[in-house]
C-alpha positions as CSV (number, residue, x, y, z in Angstrom):
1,X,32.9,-62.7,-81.4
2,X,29.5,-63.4,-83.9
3,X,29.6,-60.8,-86.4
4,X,25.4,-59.9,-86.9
5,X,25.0,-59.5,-90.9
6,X,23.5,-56.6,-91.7
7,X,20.1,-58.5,-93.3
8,X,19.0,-59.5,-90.0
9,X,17.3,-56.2,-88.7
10,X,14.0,-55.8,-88.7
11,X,12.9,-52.5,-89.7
12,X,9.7,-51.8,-88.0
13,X,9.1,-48.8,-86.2
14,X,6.0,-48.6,-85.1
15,X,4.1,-49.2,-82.2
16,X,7.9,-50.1,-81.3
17,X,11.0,-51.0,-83.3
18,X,12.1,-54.4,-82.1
19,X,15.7,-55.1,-81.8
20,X,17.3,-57.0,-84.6
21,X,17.7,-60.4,-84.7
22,X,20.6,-62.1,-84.2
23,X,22.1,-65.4,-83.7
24,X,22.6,-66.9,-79.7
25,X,25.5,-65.5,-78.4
26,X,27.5,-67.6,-76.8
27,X,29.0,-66.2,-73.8
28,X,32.6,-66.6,-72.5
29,X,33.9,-66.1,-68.7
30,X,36.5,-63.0,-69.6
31,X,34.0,-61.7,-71.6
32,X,32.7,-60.7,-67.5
33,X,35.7,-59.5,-66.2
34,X,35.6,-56.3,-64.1
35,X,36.7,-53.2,-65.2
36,X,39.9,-51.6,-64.6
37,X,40.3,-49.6,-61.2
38,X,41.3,-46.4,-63.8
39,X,38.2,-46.7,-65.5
40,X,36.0,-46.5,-62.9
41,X,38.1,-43.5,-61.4
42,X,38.1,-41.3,-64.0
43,X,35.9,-42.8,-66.6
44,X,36.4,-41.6,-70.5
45,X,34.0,-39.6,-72.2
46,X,34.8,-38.7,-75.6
47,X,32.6,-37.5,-78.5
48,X,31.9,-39.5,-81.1
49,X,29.1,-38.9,-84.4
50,X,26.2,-41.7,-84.3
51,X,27.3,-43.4,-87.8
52,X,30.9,-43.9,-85.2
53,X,28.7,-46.2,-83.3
54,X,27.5,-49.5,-83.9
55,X,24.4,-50.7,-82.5
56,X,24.0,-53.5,-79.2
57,X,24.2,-56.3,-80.9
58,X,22.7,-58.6,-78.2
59,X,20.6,-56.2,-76.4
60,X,18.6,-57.4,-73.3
61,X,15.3,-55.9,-74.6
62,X,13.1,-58.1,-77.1
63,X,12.0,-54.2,-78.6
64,X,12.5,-50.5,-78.2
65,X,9.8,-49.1,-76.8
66,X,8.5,-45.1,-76.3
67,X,11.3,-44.1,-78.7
68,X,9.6,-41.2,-80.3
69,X,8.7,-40.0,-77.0
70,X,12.7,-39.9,-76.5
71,X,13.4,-38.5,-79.5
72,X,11.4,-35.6,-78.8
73,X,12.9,-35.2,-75.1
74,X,16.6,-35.1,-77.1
75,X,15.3,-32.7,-79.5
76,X,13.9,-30.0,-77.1
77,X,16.3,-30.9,-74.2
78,X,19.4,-32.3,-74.9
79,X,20.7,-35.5,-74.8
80,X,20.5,-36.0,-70.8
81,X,22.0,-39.5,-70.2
82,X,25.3,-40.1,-72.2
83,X,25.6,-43.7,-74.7
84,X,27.6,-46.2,-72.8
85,X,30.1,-47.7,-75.2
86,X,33.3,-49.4,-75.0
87,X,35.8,-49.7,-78.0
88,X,34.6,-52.0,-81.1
89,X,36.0,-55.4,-80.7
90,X,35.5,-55.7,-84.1
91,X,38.6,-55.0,-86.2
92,X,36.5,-55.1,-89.6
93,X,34.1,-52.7,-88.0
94,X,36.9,-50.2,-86.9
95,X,38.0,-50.3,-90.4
96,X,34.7,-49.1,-91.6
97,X,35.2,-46.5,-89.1
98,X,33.0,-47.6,-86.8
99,X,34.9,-46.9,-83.5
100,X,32.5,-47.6,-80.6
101,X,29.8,-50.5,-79.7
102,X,26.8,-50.0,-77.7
103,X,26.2,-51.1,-74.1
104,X,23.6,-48.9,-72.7
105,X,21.0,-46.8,-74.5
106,X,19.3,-48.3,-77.1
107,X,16.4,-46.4,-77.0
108,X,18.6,-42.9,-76.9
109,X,20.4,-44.3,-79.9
110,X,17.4,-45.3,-82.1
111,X,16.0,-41.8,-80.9
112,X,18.4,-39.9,-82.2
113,X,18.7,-42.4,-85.4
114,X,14.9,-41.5,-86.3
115,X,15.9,-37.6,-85.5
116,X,19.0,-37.7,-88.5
117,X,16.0,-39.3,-90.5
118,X,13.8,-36.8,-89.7
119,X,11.1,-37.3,-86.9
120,X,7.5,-35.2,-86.9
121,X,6.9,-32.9,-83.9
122,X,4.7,-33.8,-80.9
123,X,1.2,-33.1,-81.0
124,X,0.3,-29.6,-79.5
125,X,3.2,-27.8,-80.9
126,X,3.3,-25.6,-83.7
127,X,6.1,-27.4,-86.2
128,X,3.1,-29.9,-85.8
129,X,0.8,-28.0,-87.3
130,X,2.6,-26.2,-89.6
131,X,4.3,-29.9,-91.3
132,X,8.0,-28.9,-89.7
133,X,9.9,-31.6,-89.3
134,X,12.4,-32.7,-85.9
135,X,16.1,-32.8,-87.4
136,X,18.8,-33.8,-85.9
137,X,22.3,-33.0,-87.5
138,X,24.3,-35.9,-89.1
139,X,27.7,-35.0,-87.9
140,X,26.6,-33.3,-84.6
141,X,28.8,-34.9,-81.7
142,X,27.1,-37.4,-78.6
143,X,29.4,-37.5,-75.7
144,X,29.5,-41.3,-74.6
145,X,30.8,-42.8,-72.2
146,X,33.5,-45.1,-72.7
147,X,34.1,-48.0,-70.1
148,X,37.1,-50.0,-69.3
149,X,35.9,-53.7,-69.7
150,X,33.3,-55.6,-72.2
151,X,30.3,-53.6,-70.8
152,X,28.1,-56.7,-70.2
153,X,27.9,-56.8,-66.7
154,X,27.3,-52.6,-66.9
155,X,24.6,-53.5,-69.5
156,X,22.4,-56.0,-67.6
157,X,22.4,-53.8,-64.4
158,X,21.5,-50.2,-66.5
159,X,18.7,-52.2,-67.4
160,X,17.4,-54.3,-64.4
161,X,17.9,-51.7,-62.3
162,X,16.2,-48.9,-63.6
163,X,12.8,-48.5,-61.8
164,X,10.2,-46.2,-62.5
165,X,9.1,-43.6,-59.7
166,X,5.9,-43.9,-57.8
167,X,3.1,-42.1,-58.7
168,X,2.8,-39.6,-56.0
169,X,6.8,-38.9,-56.6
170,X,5.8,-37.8,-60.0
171,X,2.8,-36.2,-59.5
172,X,4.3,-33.9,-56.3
173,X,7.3,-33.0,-58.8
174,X,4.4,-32.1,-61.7
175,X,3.1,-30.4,-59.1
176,X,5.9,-28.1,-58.3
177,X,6.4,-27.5,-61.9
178,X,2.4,-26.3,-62.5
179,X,2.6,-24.2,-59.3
180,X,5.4,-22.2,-61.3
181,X,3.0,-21.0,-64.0
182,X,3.7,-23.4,-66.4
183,X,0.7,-24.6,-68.0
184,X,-0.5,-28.1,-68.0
185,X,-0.2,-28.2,-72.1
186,X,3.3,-26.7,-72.6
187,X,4.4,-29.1,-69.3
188,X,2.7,-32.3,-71.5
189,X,4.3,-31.3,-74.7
190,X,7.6,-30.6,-72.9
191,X,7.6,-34.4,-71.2
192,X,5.7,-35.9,-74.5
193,X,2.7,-36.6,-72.8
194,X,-0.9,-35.8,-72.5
195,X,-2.7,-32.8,-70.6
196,X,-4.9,-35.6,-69.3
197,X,-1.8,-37.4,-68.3
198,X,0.1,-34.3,-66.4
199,X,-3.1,-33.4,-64.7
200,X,-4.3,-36.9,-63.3
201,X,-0.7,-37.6,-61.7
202,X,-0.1,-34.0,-60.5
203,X,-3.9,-34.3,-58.8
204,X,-2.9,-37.6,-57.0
205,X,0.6,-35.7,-55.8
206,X,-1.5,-32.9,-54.3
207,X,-4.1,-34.8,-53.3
208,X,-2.7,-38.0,-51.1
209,X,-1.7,-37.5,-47.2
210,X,1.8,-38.3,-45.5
211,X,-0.1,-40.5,-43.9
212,X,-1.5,-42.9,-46.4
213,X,1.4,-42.6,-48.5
214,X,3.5,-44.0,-45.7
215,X,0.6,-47.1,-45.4
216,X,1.0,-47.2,-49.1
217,X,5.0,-47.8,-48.8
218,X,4.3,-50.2,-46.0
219,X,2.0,-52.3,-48.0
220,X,4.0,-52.5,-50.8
221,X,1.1,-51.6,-52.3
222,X,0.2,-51.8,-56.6
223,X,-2.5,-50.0,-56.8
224,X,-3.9,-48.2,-60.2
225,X,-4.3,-44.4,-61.1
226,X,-7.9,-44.7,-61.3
227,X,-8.1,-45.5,-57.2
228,X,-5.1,-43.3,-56.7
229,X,-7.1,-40.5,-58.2
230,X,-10.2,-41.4,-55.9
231,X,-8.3,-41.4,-52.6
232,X,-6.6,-37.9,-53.9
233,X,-10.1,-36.8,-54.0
234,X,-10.9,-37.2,-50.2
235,X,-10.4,-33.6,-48.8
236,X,-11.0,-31.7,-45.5
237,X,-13.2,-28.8,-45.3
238,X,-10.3,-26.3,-46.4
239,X,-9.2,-28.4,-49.4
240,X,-6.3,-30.1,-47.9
241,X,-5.4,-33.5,-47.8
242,X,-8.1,-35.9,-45.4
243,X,-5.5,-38.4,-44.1
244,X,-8.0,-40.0,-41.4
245,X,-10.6,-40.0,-43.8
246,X,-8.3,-41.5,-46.7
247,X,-6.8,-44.2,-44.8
248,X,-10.5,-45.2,-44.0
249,X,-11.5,-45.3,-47.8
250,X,-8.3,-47.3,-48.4
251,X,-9.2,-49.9,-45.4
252,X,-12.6,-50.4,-46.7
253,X,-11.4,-50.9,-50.5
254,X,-9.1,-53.5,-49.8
255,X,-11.9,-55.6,-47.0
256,X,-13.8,-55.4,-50.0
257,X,-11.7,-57.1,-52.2
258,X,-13.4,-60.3,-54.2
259,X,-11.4,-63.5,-52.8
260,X,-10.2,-65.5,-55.3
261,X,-12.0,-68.6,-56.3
262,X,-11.5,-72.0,-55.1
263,X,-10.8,-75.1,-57.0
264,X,-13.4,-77.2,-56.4
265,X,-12.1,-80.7,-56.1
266,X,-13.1,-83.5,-58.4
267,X,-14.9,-85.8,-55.5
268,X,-16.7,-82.9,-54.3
269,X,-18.3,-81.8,-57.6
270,X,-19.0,-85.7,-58.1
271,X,-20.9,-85.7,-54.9
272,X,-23.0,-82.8,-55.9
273,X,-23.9,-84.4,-59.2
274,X,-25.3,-87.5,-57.6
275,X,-27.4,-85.2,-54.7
276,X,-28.6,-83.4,-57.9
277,X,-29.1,-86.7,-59.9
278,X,-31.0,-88.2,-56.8
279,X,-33.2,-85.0,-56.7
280,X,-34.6,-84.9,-60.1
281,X,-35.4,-88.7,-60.3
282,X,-36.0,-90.1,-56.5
283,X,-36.8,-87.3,-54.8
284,X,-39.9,-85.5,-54.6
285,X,-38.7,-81.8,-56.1
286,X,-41.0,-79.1,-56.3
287,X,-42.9,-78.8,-59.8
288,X,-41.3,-74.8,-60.1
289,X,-38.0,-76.2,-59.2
290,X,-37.6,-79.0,-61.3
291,X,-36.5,-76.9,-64.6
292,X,-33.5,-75.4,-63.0
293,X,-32.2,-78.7,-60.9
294,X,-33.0,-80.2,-64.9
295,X,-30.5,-77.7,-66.6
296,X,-28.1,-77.9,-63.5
297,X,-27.8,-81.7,-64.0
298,X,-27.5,-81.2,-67.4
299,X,-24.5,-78.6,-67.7
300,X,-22.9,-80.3,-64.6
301,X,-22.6,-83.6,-67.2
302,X,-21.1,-82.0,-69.9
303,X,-24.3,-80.4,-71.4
304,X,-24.6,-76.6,-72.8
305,X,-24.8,-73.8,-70.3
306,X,-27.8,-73.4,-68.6
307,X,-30.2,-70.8,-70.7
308,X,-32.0,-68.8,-67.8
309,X,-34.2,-67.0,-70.5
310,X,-35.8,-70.6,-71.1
311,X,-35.7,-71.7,-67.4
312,X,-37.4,-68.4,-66.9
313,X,-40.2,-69.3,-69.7
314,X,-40.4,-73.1,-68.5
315,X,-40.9,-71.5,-64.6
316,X,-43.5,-69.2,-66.2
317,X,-45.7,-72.0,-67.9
318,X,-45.3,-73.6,-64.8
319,X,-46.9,-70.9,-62.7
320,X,-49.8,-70.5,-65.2
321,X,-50.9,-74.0,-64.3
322,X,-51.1,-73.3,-60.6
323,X,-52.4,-69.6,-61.5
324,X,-54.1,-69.1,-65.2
325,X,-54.8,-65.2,-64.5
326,X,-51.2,-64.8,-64.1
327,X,-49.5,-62.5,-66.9
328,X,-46.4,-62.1,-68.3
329,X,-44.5,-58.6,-67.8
C-alpha cells in the first residue's frame, strides 16, 4: 500500500477543506474482495478516540464540503451516523497507535477534527454572541464501525448512493416540526440553516397538492425553489392546497418554456449573406432600410456588432429628409 507523507495535506478550511493530496493509487483485485459472512452478520462496533483514526487516504470527494454545518449538528446532537473503518493495514501506523483507517465519513471526521480545535457557534445562538467557543473533548470516544474487508467497495456505494430528499419531503417534515411550537429560528439554528431557509421549504411542503406532487414524480421533474414556492402559493378559497389550479400553472410554465436554439448551418447563413449582399448593391432597398441591411451585411462578414443607437440616429437623419419638421424625442 502507498503510504501518503504527511506534507501533502492541504490545510484550507474555508469555503471547504479539500482533501489531501496524494499520489494515484493503484488498485489491486483482492483489494475488492467481499466481506466475510460474520461481518455482515453481526458487524463490530467498537470505540475508538479520533487521534486512533487515520484519515481516507484516497477519498472519492475532490473537497469536504458543509463541514461546519456538521460540526455543529455533532455538537448539539450527537454524532448520528457512526465512522466506517476497518483495521489500519499499515503496520507503521498501528505502531504510532493509530489503530483504524477511514472508509466512510470524511466530512463527520473533519467535523469533529475542527470541534477538538475549537469551532465558533452558529449564528443565532447565544455562545455566538457572547465569543463561547464549540469544544469537543480530545479523548471523548466515537463508536465506529468496523467492517470485515478493505472497505472500498463500502466506500464508493456510501457515497454514490446517498441522495438528497425532495423538497416537498423536507419541507412536509419542517412542517411537522413548526406545527409543534418550535419556532422557525431555534428549528434553523438546530439544522444550521437559515430562518429564510426553514420557512421557504416548510411553505412549499404545506403548500403543494397530492396531485401535482405525483405529476412532479412522474415527470422526473428538476425544478427550482423559486417555482416550487410559486406553485405552493396557489390556494383555494379556505387556504388549502389548489391542485386543479396548480397543475394548470405548472402546464402553462412548462408550454412556455424558450426552445433551445438551432444551429444554423454554414450554407444557410452563406445564403442569407448573398440575399443581403444582393439587397444593398442590386436591389432597389428602401432609403430607411438601407442603414440596418448596411450593419447586418457588415456583422454577418466578420464586422463589429451592429450599434442600434447609431442605426437609430442614421434612420433619424433619414426621416428629416423626407420630413424637416420632424423632432427628436
Amino acid at each position: 500500500m502507498i503510504e501518503p507523507s504527511d506534507d501533502t495535506e492541504v490545510a484550507r478550511i474555508t469555503p471547504e477543506r479539500l482533501v489531501p493530496e496524494l499520489p494515484r493509487r493503484v488498485w489491486r483485485e483482492q483489494q475488492f474482495a467481499k466481506p466475510v459472512p460474520e461481518a455482515l452478520a453481526a458487524p463490530a462496533i467498537v470505540y475508538a478516540r479520533h487521534d486512533e483514526i487515520d484519515g481516507d487516504p484516497y477519498n472519492i470527494r475532490e473537497s469536504l464540503p458543509s463541514v461546519q454545518r456538521i460540526a455543529w449538528s455533532i455538537y448539539m446532537n450527537g454524532l448520528l451516523e457512526n465512522l466506517i473503518v476497518v483495521e489500519h493495514p499499515s503496520n507503521e501506523k498501528r505502531l504510532k497507535g493509530l489503530r483504524f483507517e477511514l472508509r466512510a465519513g470524511s466530512r463527520r471526521y473533519e467535523a469533529i477534527r475542527q470541534l477538538i480545535d475549537g469551532l465558533e457557534a452558529p449564528p443565532g445562538s447565544a455562545d455566538r454572541e457572547n465569543g463561547i467557543l464549540w469544544f469537543w473533548p480530545k479523548d471523548r470516544l466515537i463508536p465506529v464501525l468496523v467492517l470485515g474487508s478493505e472497505g472500498h467497495y463500502e466506500h464508493m456505494i456510501e457515497n454514490i448512493e446517498r441522495s438528497e430528499p425532495l423538497p416537498w419531503e423536507i419541507g412536509r417534515r419542517l412542517s411537522e416540526v413548526l406545527s409543534a411550537g418550535i419556532s422557525t429560528r431555534e428549528l434553523g439554528t438546530r439544522l444550521g440553516r437559515s430562518n429564510g431557509w426553514v420557512t421557504r421549504y416548510a411553505h412549499i411542503g404545506r403548500g403543494l397538492s397530492p396531485e401535482l406532487i405525483d405529476l412532479l414524480k412522474r415527470d422526473k421533474a428538476d425544478l427550482k425553489l423559486g417555482p416550487l414556492a410559486q406553485l405552493a402559493a396557489i390556494r383555494d378559497q379556505f387556504g388549502d392546497p389548489d391542485g386543479p389550479e396548480q397543475l394548470k400553472a405548472y402546464a402553462f410554465s412548462r408550454s412556455r418554456r424558450r426552445r433551445p436554439i438551432k444551429r444554423v448551418e454554414p450554407t444557410v447563413l452563406r445564403a442569407i449573406m448573398k440575399r443581403l449582399q444582393y439587397m444593398r448593391s442590386d436591389m432597389p432597398v428602401p432609403p430607411l432600410l438601407r442603414p440596418v441591411v448596411g450593419a447586418v451585411v457588415t456583422y454577418l462578414e466578420g464586422g463589429e456588432r451592429p450599434s442600434f443607437k447609431q442605426i437609430e440616429t442614421q434612420l433619424f437623419e433619414r426621416l428629416k429628409t423626407f420630413s424637416p419638421d420632424i423632432e427628436e424625442t
